[in-house]
N, C-alpha and C positions, 0 to 999 in steps of 0.2 A: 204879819207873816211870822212863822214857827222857826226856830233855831232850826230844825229839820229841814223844812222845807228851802232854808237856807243857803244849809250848806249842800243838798244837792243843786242848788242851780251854781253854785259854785264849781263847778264839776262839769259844767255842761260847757262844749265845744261853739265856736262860733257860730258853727249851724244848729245848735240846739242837738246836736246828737251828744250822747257819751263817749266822753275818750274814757276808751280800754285801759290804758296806764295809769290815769285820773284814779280811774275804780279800783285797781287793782291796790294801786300806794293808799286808799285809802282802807281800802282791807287790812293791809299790813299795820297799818297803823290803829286800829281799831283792835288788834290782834296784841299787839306793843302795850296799847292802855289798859289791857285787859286787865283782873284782877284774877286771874289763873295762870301761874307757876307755868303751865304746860304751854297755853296759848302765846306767852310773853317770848317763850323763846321755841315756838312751833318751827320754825322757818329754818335755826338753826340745828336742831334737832333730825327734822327730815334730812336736811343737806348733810349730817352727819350719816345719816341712816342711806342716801344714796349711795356716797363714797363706798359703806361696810359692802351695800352690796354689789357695786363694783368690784371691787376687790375678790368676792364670795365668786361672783360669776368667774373671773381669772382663777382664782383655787380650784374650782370646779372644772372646770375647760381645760385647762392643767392635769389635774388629776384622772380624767375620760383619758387624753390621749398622750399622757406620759408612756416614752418607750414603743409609739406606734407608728407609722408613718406618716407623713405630715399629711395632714386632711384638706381634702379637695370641696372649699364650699362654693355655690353659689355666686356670680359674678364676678372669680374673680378671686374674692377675700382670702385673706391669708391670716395663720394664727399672729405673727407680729400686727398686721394690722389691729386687727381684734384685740390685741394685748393694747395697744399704742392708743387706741382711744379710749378704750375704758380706763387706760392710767391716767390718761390726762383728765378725763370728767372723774375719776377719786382723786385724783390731786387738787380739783378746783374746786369741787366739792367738799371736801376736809376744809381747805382753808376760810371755806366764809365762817363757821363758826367762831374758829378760831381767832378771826378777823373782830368779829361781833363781840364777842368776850374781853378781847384784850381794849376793845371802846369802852366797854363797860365797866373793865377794872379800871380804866381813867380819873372815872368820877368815884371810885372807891378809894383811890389813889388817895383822891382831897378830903375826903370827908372825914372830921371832926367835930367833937362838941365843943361848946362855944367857951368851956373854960381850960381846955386844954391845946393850948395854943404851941405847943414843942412837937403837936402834928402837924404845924403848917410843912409846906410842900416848897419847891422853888416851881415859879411861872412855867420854867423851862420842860418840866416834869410834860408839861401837859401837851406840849408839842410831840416831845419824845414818844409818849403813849398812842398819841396821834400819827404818826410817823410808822409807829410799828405795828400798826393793825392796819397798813398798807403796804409794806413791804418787809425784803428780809436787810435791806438798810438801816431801815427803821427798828428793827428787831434788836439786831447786832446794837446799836445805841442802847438800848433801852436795857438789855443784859447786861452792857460795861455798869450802866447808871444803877437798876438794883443791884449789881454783885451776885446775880446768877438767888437772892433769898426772897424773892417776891412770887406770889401765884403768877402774877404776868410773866417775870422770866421763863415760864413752863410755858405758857402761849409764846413766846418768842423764839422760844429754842425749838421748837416746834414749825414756826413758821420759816427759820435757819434751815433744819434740816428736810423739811419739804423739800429744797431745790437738790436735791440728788432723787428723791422719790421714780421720775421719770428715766436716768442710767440703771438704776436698781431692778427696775420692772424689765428692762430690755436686755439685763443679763439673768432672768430670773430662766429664761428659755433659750436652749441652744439646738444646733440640727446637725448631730453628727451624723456619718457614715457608718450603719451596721448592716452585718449581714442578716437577711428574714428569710424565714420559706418563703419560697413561693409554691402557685397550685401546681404547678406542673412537677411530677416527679423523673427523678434521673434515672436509670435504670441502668444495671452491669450485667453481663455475662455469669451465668456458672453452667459446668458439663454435668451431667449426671451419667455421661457414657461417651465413648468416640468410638468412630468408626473410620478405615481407614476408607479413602476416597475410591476406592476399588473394592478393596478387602476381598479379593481371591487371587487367580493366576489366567494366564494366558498360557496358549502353545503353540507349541512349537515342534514343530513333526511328529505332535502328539503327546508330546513330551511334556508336561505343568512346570509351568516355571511363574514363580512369585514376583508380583510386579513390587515393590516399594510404593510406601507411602513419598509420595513428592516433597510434599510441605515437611514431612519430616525429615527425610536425606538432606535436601534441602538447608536446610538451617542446620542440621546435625557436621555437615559436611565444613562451612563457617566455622565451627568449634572444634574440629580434627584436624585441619590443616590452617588454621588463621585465629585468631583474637574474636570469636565472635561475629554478632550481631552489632551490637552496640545498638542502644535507645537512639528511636526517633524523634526530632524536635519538633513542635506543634508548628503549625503554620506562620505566626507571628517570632517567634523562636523563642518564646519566658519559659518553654516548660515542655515536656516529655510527653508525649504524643501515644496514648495506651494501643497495645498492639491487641486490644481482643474490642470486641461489640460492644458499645457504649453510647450509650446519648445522658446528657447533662445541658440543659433547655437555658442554664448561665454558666455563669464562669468557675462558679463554686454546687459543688454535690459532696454526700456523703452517705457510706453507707454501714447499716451495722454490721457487724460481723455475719459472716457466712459461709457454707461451706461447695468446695467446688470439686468435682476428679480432676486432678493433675499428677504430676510426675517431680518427684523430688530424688535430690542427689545429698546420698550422706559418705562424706571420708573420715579416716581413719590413719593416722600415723603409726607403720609396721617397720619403724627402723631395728626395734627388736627382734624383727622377722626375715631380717638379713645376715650373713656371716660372710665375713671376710676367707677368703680359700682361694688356692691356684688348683685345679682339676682340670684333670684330661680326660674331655668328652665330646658331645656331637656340638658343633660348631652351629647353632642351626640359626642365628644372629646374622650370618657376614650377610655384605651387600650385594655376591651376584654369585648364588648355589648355580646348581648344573641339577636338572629337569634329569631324572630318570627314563630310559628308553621308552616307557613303555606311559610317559608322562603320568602317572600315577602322582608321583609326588618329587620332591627334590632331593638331590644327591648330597648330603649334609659331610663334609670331611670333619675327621677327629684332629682334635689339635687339644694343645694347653691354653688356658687362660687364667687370670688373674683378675680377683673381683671381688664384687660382691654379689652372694648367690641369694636365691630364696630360696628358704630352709621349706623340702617337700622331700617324698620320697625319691624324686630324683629331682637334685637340684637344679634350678635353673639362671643361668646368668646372667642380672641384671646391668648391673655397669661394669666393664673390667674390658681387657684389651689380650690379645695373643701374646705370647710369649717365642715360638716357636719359629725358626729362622729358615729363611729359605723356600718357602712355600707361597702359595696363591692368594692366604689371609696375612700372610706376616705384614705387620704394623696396623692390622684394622684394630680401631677404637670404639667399644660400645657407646655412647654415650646415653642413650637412653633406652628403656624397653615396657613398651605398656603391654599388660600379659595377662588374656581371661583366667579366671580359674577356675574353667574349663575346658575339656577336651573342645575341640573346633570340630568337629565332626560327630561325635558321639553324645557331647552335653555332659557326659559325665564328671565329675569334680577333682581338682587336682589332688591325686593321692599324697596324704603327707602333711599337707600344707593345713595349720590352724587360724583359719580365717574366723577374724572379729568383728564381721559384719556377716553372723547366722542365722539372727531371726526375721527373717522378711523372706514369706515364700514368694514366688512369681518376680522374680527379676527382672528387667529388661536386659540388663548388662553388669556383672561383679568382675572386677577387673582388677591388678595392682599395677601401678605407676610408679618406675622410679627411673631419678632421672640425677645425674652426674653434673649437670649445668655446662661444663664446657670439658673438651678432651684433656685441657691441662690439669684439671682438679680428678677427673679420671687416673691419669697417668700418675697422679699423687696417691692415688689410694685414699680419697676424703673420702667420707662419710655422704654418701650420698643422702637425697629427698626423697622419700617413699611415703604411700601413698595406699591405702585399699578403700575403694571406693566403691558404691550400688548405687546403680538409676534402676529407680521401680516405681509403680502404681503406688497411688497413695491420695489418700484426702485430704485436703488442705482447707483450716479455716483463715478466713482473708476477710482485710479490715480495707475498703478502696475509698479513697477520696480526689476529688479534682478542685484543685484551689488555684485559684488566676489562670484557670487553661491547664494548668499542668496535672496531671494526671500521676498519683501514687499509691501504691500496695504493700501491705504487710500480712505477712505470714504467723498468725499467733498461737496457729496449733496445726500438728500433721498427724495422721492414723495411716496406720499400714499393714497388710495383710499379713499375721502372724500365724496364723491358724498352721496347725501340722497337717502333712498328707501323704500320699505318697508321688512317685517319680514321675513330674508331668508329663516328660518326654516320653517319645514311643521313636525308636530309632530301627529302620529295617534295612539290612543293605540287596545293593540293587543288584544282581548279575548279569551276565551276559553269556547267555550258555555256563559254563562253568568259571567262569572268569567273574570277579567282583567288578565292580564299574562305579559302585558309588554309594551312599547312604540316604534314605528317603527317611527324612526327621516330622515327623505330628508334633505340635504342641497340642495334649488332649485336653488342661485346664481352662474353661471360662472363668475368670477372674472376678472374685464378688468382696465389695467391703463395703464394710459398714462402717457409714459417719456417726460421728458423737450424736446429730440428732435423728439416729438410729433410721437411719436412708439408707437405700442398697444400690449403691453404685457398681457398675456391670462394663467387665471390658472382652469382648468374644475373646477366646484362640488366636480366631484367622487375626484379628486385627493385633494384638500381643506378638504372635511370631512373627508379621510382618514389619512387628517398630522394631525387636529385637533382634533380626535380622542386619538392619543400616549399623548396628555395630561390631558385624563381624569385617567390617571394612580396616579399623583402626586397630582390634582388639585380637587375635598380638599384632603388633607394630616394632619394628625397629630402627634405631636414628642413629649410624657410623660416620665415622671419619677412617679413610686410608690415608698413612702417611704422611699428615697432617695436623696440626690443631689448630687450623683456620676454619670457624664452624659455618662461615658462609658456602664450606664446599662437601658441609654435612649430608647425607641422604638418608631419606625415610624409605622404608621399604612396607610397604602394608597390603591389602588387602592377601594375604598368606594362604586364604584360601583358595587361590591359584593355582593348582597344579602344573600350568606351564605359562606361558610367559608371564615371570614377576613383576610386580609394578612397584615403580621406585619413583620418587622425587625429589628435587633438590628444594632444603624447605627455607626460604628466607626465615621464618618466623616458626620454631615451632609449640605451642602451647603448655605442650605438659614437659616440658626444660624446668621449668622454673617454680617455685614456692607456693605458687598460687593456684595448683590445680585446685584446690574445695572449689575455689573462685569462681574459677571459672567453667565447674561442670555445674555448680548452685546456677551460675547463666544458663548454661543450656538446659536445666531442668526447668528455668522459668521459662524459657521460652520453646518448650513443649508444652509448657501450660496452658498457654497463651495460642498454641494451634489446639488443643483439646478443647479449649471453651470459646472460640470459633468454627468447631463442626456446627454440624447437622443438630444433634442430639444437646442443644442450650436449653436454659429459662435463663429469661429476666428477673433480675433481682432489683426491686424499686426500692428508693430510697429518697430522703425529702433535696428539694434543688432549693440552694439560697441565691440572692441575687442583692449588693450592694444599694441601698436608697436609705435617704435621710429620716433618721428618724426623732422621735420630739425628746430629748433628755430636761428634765426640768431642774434645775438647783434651786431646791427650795431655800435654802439660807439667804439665798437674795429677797425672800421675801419677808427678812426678817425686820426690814427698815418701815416698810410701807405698813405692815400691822402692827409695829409698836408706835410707829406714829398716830397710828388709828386709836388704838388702846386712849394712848397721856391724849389725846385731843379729846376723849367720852371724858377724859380725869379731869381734865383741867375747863371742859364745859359742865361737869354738873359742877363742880366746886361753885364755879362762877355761878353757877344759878342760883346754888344754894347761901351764896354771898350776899346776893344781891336783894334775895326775897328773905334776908335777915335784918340787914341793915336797913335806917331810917332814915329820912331826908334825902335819898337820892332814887329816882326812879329808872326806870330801867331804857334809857337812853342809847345805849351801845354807840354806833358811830356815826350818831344823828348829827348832822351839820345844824339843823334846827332849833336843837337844844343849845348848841353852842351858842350861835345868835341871839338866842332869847333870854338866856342867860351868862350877859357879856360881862364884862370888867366893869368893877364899880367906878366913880371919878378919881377916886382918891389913887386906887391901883394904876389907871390908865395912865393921868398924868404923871406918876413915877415910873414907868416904863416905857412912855414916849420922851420921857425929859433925856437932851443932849447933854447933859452934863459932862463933864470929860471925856467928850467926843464919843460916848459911848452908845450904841446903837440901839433900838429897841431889843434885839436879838440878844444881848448883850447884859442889859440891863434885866429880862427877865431870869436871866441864869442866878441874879444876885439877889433877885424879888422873889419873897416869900409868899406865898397864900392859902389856904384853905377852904372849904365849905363847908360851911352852916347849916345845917338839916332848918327848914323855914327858911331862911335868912337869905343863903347865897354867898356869892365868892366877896370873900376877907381879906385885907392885908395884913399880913401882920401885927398885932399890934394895935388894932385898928378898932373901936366903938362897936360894938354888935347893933347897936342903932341908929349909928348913923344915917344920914338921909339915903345918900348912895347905895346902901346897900339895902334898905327897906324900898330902894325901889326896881331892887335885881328879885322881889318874891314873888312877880307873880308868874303865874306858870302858863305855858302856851295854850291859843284857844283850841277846842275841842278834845284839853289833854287833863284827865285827873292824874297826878301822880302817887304812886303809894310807895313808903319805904319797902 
């Protein structure tokens, strides 16, 4: 029978079948004997070339969905899982070679030639190398033992810092919170026109009379007698609740800039436009004139007062108090007086007067405010708060966003109708047989501007005179004190164009008192803006909606561990190769238990390292025992005959194995 035919029935199972593992270790082994470089360490090679491409696939899968949102695969999986297993087959994958190499530096460890004996080794070396091509225990030893100057200490420090390789990978990917578009877009409001919810008149025994805008009186009324409006809070209450047409599909939207018709208010500081004077003239301030017979208009008495006037061609007095004793006004105190400028009847412009808000045709309302704050600073002669202000048409570009719910706007440019023209008004008055009865006013201008991206935004007549109108309610206004300077028993007198019975109120609160009218007319011009881009005459302005979900942020620096580890594992396995298929007398054994056995301890060696001498252990005793290997020969003691019996009878080499240095 043939060596061949041999050693397959060697190999054959009790029932004469093939064991699969049988075949397989003997392939390996066949691979091992080889006399090809490449074959000898095939095994290690590939398992180096898995691990790279583990690794490659994590870089890869990484790199697709860095910065996107975490991806939805199949059964289940997740990108950590997927991460968590492929680290750990590149982790166990890297270490077999490394494993295999640092066996093989073992026997490199010992090898010497037979007359240089100051390369013997100690016994214990051999454990040590053995030790650490099984663990990072094993390792750590074997680093203290060369001092970090051996090719093996690089397979050791290696197999050391593997054990973090698995923490590294799972900080390599994190899943914060960003915000992403989504598809659905958010969409805002803008006016390119309004129209008043009527926009004509009704009658009345024939007679046309102009109804108001609701929504605007409305709200306008909030801002002449009271603080406003004031923002609404969203349902959950984080954030301010937008008063115009809006959808936002999440909690966050944004939009570019854009332009809308609205209504802005601009003031003007005219404390230069005051002088201090006592004049004796028409009284037309106090808080309760007397209606002429024929109720046309009110009975205004002459008297003196002390103030401060607006400098027009007939002056008029702002804040100042009577001086004049004994009379029906004696002790009345202006305290404040908001004053159009212009006639209440005619429209025409107060003579006299150098107003510093001239260029904006089509007004709704020019008016000046000034106001004394309380009747004792009056009665001092301060220096009153003055004030000239315009609410007009106007185009506003607007930047809107909604973040957490909360809904905000910015104003980052406004256009206003500048253009020259002539007198929009047409004023006819009305008779009655020969008798006058009243004045019939047209606004004949339809109101047109152009926005910066040259759009023609359009406001009728009917719907201008009818907003302009709800302020001849406040605009003139007067706010006294008789007798007192306790302002809680202050009265405002206003709508003036009453010819008979005046209307007066007693005002807990009144607005334009105090420092902050810009403030608070910049409010009520927002919030005409906000009823103009809820009419009829909207577009939608879309803009992208984000919505908070996790998304994949990758730190590559974490992967700085696992591909240098990869790198010195290719260094220190071709070194090793190319070590091994240099030198002579030892073949390429790596962490064969096999070769151990088959080339054991000579007698000489063993009997000195099982010897109890001073209670000393074999463990013990190898640490102090020297040896080396002999290319032919085999393991040596120190010192020891190259031909001794013992060790000519450690040459021969295992069956079915040629070795090659």
């Amino acid at each position: 029978m043939d060596e061949t035919q041999t050693q397959e029935e060697s190999f054959r199972g009790p029932f004469g079948a093939s064991n699969f593992a049988q075949k397989i270790e003997q392939k390996l082994w066949k691979y091992s004997a080889s006399r090809n470089v490449v074959k000898r360490w095939l095994i290690e090679l590939i398992s180096w070339t898995l691990s790279a491409l583990c690794m490659a696939a994590i870089i890869i899968v990484l790199y697709i969905y860095q910065r996107q949102p975490l991806p939805k695969w199949p059964l289940g999986l997740t990108l950590n899982a997927f991460i968590s297993v492929l680290a750990k087959v590149a982790s166990a994958a890297l270490l077999l070679p490394v494993s295999e190499a640092l066996g093989q530096l073992k026997w490199n460890w010992f090898q010497a030639t037979q007359n240089k004996s100051k390369e013997s080794k100690k016994m214990w070396d051999f454990e040590l190398f053995d030790n650490a091509s099984r663990g990072p225990w094993g390792s750590f030893m074997l680093l203290l033992r060369t001092r970090g100057r051996s090719l093996a200490a690089l397979g050791a420090a290696v197999t050391l810092f593997a054990l973090a390789m698995d923490p590294f990978f799972q900080q390599v990917v994190g899943f914060p919170e960003k915000w992403r578009i989504q598809p659905m877009k958010g969409t805002v409001a803008r006016a390119t026109t309004y129209t008043t919810y009527i926009a004509g008149t009704f009658s009345i025994e024939n007679d046309a009379v102009l109804e108001l805008d609701q929504a605007m009186s409305a709200t306008a009324y909030h801002y002449f007698y009271d603080n406003g409006t004031g923002p609404v809070t969203s349902s959950n209450g984080n954030g301010i609740r937008p008063a115009i047409p809006i959808a936002c599909p999440n909690s966050n939207c944004s939009w570019s800039e854009y332009e809308s018709l609205g209504v802005c208010n601009r003031c003007e500081d005219i404390t230069d436009r005051l002088e201090f004077r006592c004049l004796n003239s028409t009284l037309d301030w106090i808080q309760s004139p007397v209606a002429l017979p024929d109720l046309s208009n009110w009975d205004y008495p002459n008297g003196t007062a002390c103030g401060w006037y607006l400098i027009a061609d007939q002056p008029i007095l702002m804040t100042g108090s009577t001086t004049d004793l004994f009379t029906n006004h004696t002790g009345e105190v202006l305290v404040s007086r908001s004053q159009p400028l212009y006639d209440l009847f005619t429209k025409a412009p107060l003579p006299g007067y150098a107003a510093k808000l001239n260029d904006t045709r089509n007004p709704i309302s020019h008016f000046v405010v000034v106001s004394g704050e309380n009747a004792v600073q009056v009665q001092q002669n301060a220096t009153p708060v003055a004030h000239e202000c315009m609410i007009s048409w106007c185009i506003k570009t607007l930047q809107s966003a909604v973040s957490g719910g909360s809904y905000t706007e910015n104003v980052t440019a406004t256009v206003f109708n500048k253009t020259l023209g002539p007198d929009p008004w047409n004023a006819t008055t009305k008779f009655d047989g020969n008798e006058s009865v009243g004045v019939s006013l047209i606004y004949k201008d339809n109101l047109t501007i152009f926005g910066n991206d040259g759009y023609e935004y359009q406001v009728t007549n009917w719907t201008h005179f009818n907003i302009l109108t709800i302020f001849d309610d406040i605009f003139p206004s007067t706010y006294t004190v008789t007798n007192t300077t306790d302002m809680a028993q202050a009265v405002l007198r206003f709508e003036q164009y009453r010819t008979s019975g005046y209307r007066t109120r007693v005002e807990p609160y009144n607005p334009f008192l105090y420092d902050n009218v810009t403030v608070h007319l910049d409010n009520l011009a927002t919030d005409f803006t906000n009823i103009v881009r809820s009419g009829k005459a909207i577009e939608m302005v879309q803009g992208p909606a984000f919505d908070l979900i996790s998304v994949v942020e990758v730190r590559w620096e974490w992967l700085s561990l696992p591909l240098g580890l990869l790198i010195l594992t290719f260094i220190f396995l071709v070194v090793t190769i190319i070590r091994s298929s240099t030198e002579q007398g030892v073949g390429v054994w790596k962490t064969s238990a096999i070769a151990t056995l088959l080339y054991g301890l000579p007698d000489d060696v063993r009997k000195k390292v099982t010897s109890v001498k001073d209670n000393r252990t074999p463990r013990a005793n190898a640490k102090h025992t020297k040896v080396k290997w002999l290319p032919g020969t085999g393991w040596r003691l120190s010192g020891a005959s190259a031909s001794s019996p013992s060790s000519l009878r450690s040459r021969r080499t295992p069956p079915q194995m040629i070795w090659k240095g």
